[in-house]
ZADRENPA-862781 format. One record per residue (C-alpha): residue number from 1; residue in one letter; x, y, z. Coordinates in nm, 4 decimals. Example, Ala and Ser with C-alpha at 12.3 -4.5 7.8 and 13.67 -1.06 7.14 Angstrom:
BEGIN
nr | rest | u | v | w
1 | a | 1.2300 | -0.4500 | 0.7800
2 | s | 1.3670 | -0.1060 | 0.7140
***
This chain:
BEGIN
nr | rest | u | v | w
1 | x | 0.9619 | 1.2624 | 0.7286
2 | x | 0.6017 | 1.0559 | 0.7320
3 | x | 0.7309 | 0.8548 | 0.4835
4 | x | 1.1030 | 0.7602 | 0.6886
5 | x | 0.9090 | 0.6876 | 1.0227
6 | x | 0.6882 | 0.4794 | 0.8000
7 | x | 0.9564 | 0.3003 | 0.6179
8 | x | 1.1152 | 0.2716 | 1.0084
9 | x | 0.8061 | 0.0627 | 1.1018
10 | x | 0.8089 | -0.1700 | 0.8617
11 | x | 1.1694 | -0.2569 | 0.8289
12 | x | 1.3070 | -0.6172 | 0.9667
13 | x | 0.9847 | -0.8036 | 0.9015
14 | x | 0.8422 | -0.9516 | 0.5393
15 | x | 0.8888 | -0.7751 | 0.2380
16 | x | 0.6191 | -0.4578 | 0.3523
17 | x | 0.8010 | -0.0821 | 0.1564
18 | x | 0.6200 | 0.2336 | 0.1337
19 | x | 0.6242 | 0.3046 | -0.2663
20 | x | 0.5408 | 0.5816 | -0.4638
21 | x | 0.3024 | 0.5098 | -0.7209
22 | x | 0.4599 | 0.7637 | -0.9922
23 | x | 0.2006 | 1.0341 | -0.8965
24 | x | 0.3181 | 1.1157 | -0.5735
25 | x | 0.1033 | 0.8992 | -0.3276
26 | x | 0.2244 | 0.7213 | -0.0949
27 | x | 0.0880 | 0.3606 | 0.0630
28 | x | -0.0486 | 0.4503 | 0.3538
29 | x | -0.0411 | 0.1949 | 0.6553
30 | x | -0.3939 | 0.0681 | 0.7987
31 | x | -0.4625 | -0.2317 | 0.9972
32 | x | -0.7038 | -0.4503 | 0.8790
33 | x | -0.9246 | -0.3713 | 1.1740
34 | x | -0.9325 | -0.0151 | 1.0420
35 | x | -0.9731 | -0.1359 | 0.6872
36 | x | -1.2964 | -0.2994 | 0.8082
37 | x | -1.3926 | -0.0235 | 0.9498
38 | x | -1.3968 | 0.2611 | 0.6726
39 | x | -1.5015 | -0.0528 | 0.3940
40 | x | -1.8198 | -0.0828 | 0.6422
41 | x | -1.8667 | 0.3252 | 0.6495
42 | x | -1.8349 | 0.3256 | 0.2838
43 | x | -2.1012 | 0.0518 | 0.2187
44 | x | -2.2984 | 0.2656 | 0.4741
45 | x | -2.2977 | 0.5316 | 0.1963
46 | x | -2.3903 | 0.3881 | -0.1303
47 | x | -2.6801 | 0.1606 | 0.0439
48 | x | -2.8474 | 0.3994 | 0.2931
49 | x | -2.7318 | 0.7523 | 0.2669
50 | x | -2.7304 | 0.7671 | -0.0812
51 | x | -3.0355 | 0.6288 | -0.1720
52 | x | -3.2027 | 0.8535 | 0.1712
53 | x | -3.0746 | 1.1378 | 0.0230
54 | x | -3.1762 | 1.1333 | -0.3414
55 | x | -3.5443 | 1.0480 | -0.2515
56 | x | -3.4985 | 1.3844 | -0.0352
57 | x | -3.4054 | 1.5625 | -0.3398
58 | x | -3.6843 | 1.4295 | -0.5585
59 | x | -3.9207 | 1.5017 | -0.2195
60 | x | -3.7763 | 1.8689 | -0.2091
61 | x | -3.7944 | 1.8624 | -0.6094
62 | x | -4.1598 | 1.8282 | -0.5818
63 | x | -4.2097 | 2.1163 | -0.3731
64 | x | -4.1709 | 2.3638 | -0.6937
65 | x | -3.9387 | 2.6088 | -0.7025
66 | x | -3.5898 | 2.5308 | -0.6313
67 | x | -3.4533 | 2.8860 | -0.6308
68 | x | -3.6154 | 2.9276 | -0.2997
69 | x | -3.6457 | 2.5316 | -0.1427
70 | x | -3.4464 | 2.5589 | 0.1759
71 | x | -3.5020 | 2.1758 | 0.1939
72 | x | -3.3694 | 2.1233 | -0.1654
73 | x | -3.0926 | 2.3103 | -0.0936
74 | x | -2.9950 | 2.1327 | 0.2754
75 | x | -3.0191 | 1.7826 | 0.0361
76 | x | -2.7839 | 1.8762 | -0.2050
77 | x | -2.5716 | 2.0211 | 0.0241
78 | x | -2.5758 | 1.6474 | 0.2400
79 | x | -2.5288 | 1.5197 | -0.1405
80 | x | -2.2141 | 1.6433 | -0.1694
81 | x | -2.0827 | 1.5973 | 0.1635
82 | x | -2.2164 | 1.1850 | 0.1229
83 | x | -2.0302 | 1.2102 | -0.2104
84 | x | -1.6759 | 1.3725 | -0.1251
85 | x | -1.6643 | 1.1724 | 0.2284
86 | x | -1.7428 | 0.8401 | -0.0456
87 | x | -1.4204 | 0.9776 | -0.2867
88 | x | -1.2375 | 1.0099 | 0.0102
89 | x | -1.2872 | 0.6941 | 0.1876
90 | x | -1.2152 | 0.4945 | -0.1934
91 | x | -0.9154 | 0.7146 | -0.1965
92 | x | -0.7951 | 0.6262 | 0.1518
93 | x | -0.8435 | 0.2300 | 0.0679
94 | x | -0.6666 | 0.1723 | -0.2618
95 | x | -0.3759 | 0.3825 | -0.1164
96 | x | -0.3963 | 0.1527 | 0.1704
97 | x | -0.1054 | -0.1138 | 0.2670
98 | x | -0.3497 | -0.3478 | 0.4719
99 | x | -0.1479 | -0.4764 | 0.7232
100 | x | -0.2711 | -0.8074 | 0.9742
101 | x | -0.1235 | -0.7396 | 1.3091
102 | x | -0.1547 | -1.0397 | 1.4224
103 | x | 0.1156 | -1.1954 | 1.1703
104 | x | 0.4261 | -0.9035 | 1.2230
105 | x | 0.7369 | -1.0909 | 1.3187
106 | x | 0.8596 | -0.7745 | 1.5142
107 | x | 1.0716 | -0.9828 | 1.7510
108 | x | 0.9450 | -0.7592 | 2.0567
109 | x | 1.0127 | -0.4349 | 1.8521
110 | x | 0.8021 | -0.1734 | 1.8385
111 | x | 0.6593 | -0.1723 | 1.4633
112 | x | 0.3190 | -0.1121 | 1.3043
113 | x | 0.0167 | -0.1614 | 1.4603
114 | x | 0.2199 | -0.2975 | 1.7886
115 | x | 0.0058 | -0.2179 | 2.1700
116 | x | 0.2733 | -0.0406 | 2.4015
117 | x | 0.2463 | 0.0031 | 2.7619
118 | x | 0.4669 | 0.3268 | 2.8633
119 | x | 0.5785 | 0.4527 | 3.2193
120 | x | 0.6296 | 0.7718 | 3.2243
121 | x | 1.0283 | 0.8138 | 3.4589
122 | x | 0.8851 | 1.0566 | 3.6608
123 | x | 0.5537 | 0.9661 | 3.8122
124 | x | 0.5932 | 0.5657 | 3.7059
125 | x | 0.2458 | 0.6520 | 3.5777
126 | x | 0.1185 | 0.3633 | 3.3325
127 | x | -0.0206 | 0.4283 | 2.9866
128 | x | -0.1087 | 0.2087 | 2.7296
129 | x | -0.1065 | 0.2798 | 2.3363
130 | x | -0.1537 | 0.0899 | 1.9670
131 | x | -0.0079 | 0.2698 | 1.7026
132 | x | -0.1913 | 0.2753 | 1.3766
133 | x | -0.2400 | 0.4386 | 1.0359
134 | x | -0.3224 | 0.8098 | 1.0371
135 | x | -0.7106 | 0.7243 | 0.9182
136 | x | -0.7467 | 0.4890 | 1.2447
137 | x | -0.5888 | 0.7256 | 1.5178
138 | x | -0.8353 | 0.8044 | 1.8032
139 | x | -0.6471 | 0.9325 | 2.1163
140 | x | -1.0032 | 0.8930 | 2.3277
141 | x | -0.9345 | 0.4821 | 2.2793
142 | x | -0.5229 | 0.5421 | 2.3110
143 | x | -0.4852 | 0.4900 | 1.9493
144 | x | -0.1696 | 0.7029 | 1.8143
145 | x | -0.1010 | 0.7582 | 1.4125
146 | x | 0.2140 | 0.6213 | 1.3335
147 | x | 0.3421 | 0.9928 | 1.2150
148 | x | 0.2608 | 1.0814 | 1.5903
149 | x | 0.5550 | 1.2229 | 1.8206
150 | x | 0.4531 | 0.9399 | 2.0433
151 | x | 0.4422 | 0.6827 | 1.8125
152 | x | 0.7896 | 0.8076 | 1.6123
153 | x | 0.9438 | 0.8135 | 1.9595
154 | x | 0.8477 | 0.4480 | 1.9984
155 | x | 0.9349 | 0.3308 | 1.6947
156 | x | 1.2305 | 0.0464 | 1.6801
157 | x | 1.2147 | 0.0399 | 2.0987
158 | x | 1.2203 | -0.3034 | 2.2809
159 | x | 1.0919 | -0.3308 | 2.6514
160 | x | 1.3024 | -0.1498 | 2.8719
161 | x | 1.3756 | 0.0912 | 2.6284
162 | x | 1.3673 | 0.4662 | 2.7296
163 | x | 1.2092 | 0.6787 | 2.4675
164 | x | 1.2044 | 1.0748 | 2.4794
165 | x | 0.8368 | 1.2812 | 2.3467
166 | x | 0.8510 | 1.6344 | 2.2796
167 | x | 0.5084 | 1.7245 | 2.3904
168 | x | 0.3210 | 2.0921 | 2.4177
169 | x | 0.3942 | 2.0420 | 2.7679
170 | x | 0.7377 | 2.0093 | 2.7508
171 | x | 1.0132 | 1.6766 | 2.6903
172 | x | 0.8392 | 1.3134 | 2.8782
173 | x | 1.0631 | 1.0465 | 2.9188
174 | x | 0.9060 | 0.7075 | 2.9196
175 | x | 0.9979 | 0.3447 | 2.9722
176 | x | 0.8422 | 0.0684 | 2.7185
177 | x | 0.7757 | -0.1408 | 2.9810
178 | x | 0.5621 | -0.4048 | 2.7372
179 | x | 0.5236 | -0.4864 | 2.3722
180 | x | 0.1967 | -0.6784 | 2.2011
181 | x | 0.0498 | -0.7661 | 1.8990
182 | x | -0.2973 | -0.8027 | 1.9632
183 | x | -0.4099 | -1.1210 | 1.7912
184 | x | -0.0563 | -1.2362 | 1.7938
185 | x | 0.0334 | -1.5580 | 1.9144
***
């Protein structure tokens, strides 16, 4: 289902699939301002976590015996948190389809990575989201994953479009009362 709402987003504008790369992975939409983001958190790790934490090893190393080095112990334990959130970060990149917002021909659909301002029918209450790749989602800053209920609702809508969410809460029904790409001219 991830993959057809993905496939959804993408469709009418350049040449952009989801593929499968023969061992089931998928490409996994991320904007480039998310890209940024995890590529900076990942150079983060190899230059000054890493390098903090092995010089706590050798520190703890020095204190004799490991068996019962508490502080030994906490570093290797931050070692191999450092070194799975590093595998996973690598992962999450070269599965990534990088996509630049600011160049989607969406023709005032909503696609990928497009900044929607809802009204909810029954209050006329205003909210505003981006839709972005599963990594990037932060629903503190209004950002919704593209696999979201939100965000699949939204999908393919132009403004003045009423979309349907099946919340916790119960059914919302919402107007798209504007589409943006930000950066887009």
């Amino acid at each position: 289902m991830r993959v057809d709402c993905i496939k959804a987003a993408y469709s009418g504008f350049s040449t952009l699939t989801v593929v499968s790369r023969g061992l089931g992975m998928d490409r996994v939409p991320l904007t480039v301002r998310g890209a940024e983001l995890l590529r900076r958190e990942l150079q983060e790790l190899k230059s000054v976590k890493r390098p903090q934490i092995i010089e706590a090893i050798a520190t703890a190393r020095a204190h004799g015996d490991l068996r019962e080095n508490a502080e030994y112990h906490a570093a290797r334990e931050q070692q191999a948190f450092v070194e799975g959130r590093i595998k996973d970060i690598e992962g999450k990149l070269s599965s990534a389809e990088i996509i630049d917002v600011s160049k989607l021909q969406a023709g005032g659909r909503v696609t990928f990575g497009a900044t929607v301002i809802l009204a909810e029918e029954s209050t006329g209450e205003e909210s505003t989201y981006t839709i972005v790749g599963e990594d990037e989602a932060d629903i503190k800053q209004r950002m919704v994953s593209i696999s979201s209920p939100i965000a699949r609702a939204m999908i393919g809508k132009e403004e003045g479009d009423v979309i349907t969410v099946e919340a916790p809460a119960g059914r919302k029904d919402y107007e798209v009362v504007e589409v943006h790409y930000e950066g887009a001219e």
